[in-house]
N, C-alpha and C positions, 0 to 999 in steps of 0.2 A: 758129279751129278749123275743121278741112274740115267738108262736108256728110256725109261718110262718118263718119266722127270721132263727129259731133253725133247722127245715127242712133244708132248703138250705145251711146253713152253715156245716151242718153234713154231707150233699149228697156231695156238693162240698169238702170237705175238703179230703173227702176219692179219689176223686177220683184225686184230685191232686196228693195228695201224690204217688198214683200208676202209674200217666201220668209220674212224675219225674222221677222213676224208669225204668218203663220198657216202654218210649217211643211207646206209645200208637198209634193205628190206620194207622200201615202203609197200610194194608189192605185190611181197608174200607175206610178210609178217601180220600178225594180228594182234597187233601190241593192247594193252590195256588203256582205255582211258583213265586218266586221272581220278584214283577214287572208285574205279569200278573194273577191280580184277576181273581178266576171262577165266574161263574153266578150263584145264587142260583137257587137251586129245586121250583117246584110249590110250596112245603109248604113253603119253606123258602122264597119264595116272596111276597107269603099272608099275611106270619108275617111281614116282613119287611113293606108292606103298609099298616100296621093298626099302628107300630112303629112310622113312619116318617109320617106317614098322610101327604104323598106327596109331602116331602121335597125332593129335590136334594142336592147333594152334590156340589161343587164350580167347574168351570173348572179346568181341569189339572193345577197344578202349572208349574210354568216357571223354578223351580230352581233346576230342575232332571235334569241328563243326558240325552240323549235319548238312550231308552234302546237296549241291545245288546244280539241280535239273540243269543240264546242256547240250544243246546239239553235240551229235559225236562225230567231230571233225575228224578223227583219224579213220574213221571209216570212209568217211567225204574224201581224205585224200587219196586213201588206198583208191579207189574209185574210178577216183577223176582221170579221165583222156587228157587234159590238156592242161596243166599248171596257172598259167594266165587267170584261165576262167575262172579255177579254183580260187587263187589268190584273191581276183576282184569281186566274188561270190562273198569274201568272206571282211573285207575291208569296210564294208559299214559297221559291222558288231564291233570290230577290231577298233575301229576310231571311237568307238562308244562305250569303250572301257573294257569289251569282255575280252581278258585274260588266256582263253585259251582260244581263240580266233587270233590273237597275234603270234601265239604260241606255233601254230598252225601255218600262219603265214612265214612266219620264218621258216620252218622246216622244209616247208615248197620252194622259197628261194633258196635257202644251205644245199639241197637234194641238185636244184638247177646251178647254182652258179658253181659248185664240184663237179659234180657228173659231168656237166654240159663241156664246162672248161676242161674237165681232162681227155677227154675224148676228141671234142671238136676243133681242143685249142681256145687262145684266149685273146693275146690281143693282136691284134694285124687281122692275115686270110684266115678264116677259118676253114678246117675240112668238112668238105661236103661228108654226105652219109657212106657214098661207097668210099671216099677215101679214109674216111675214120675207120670203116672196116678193115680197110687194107691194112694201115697203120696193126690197128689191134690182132690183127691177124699172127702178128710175127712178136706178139706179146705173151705171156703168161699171167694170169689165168687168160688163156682166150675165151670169150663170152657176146657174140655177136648177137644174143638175144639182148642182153643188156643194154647193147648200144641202141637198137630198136626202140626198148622202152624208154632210152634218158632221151632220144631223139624226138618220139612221140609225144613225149608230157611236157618237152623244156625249150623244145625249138619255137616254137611262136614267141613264149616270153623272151628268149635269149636274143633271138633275132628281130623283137621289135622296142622302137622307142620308145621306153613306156617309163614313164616318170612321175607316175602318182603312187607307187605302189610303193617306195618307201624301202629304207636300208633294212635287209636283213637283221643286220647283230642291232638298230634299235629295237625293233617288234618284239626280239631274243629278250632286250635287257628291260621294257615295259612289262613283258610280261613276268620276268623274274623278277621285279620292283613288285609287282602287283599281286607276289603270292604263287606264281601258278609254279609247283614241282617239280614238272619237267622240265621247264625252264630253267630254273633255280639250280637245279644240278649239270644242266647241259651247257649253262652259262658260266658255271665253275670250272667244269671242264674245259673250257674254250679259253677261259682264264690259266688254265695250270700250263695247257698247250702254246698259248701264243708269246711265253715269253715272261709270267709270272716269278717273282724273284721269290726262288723257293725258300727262303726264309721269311719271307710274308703271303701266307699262306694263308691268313687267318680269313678274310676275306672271302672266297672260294672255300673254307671249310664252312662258314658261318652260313653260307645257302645250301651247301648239302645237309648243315646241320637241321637246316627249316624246310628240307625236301624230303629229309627221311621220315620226318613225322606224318606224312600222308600216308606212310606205310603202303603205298601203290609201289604195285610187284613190278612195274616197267621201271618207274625212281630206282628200284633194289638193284635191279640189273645194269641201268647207267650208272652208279656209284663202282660200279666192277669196273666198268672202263675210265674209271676217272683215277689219273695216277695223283692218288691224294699221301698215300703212305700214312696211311692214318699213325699206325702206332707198328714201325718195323719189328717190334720186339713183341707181339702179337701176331701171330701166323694164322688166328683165326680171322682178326680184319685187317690183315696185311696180303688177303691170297684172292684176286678176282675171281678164282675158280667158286670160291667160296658164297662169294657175292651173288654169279648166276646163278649157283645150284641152289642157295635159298630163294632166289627171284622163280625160277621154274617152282618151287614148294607152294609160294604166295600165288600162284596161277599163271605166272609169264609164261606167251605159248614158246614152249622151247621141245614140241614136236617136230617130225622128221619134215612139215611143210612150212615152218618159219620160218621167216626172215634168216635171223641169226645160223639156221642150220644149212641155207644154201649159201649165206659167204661161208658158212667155217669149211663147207666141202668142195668149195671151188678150190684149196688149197690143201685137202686131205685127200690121197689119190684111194685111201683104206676105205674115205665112205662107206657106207650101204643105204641103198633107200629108205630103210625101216629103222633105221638110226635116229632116236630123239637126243637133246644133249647132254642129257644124263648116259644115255648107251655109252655116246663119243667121248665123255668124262670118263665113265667107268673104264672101257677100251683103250685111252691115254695113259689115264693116271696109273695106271694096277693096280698094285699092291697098298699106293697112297690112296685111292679112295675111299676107306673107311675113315681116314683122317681127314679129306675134304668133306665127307659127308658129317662127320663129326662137325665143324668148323660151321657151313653152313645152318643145321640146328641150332646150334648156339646163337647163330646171329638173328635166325629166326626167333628164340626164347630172347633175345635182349630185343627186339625191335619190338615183339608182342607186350612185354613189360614194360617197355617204355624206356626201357636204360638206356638212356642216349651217353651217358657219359662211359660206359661199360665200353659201348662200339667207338669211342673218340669222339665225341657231340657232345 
């Protein structure tokens, strides 16, 4: 394997592992709603036009619903001081069928019952605040801002009885029953992770195959962390690198202030501030990034067209 190679796959692989766990970036990131890509940052549009060397993408397809007006819960959560309040703010819509108010609710509890339990601990004593510091202290990545924040939005719900608010992985699987894309593909993945018998797979492909058709640049980016193996003997939808770099093209903020680029530099000590994730792609990969940029377009011209069965769908 190159040395280039071996970078990126060691940088990345760490920080998968820790996106899976403790649901990374609610804070910084500025993910897309459902259906309504953001626009990248000045860096992230300078990468994107050296990427695309001035491709466009295809007109809207025909074969969407037309999309329907909703409160924009992921900005409500980025938000929110205090999870609880968040949660029960949003549990009337959520019992009344709307889709991404459960959607939303589970991410507030997955964010609290990870974060909260790894930090504070889970079942017996748990650590007060300064001794989860202490503990983390003598951790890597140390991140005593982090504990702060999971402290401040998750310590009332974690620490109190609260028993109307309902299971996590149901709200997950109501709302991917009920259509919503982020679900659908976050629920797949949850599926491939917890023990999924990798020759029944069909399952878990069959709700990515019905998440990718929202064509939302946020769906594009969790299909990257989702170890589906679409088609091994395709390197264009066999490489996650591939996956973000078309999600950053489709408008995922994948700037030097997102989510995704403060986990992946708590673990890259090369950072720079000004680094978007294309920089840190291009920076990784070397010599390979004209072939992950390659890969990415591709998948962007098959998702624009429709070719589900092109990408594994």
């Amino acid at each position: 394997m190159k040395r280039a190679d071996w970078a990126v796959v060691v940088t990345t692989s760490c920080v998968v592992v820790v996106a899976l766990w403790w649901r990374f970036g609610f804070e910084r990131a500025q993910p897309a709603v459902a259906g309504e890509p953001t626009r990248p940052s000045a860096t992230t549009a300078s990468e994107v036009a050296l990427v695309v060397a001035g491709e466009g993408h295809a007109p809207p397809p025909q074969d969407l619903p037309p999309p329907v007006p909703s409160e924009d819960y992921a900005a409500q959560l980025r938000a929110a001081p205090d999870y609880l309040d968040f949660v029960r703010s949003l549990l009337s819509a959520a019992r009344a069928g709307d889709h991404a108010a459960q959607f939303y609710i589970f991410r507030a509890l997955d964010y609290c019952d990870d974060g909260y339990r790894g930090y504070f601990g889970g079942q017996g004593r748990r650590r007060t605040l300064d001794e989860a510091l202490k503990w983390a202290s003598t951790r890597w990545p140390r991140d005593s801002e982090e504990i702060f924040r999971v402290h401040g939005r998750c310590h009332t719900l974690m620490e109190t009885d609260v028993k109307d608010l309902g299971e996590r992985g149901e709200w997950l699987r109501q709302a991917a029953e009920g259509g919503y894309p982020l679900a659908q593909v976050i629920g797949a993945r949850k599926q491939l992770f917890l023990g999924a018998d990798p020759d029944k797979r069909e399952e878990p492909r069959s709700l990515v195959a019905k998440a990718i058709r929202s064509r939302d640049p946020e769906v594009i980016w969790e299909i990257g962390l989702a170890p589906l193996d679409i088609d091994p003997a395709n390197e264009a939808v066999s490489d996650h690198r591939a996956w973000w770099l078309a999600a950053c093209l489709r408008g995922f903020d994948c700037s030097p202030q997102s989510g995704w680029m403060w986990q992946m530099c708590r673990y890259d000590p090369n950072c720079q501030p000004y680094e978007s994730w294309p920089d840190l792609l291009r920076r990784t990969s070397g010599n390979d990034f004209p072939e992950i940029e390659a890969r990415a377009r591709w998948i962007n011209e098959k998702i624009d067209a429709g070719d589900w069965e092109a990408l594994g769908f």
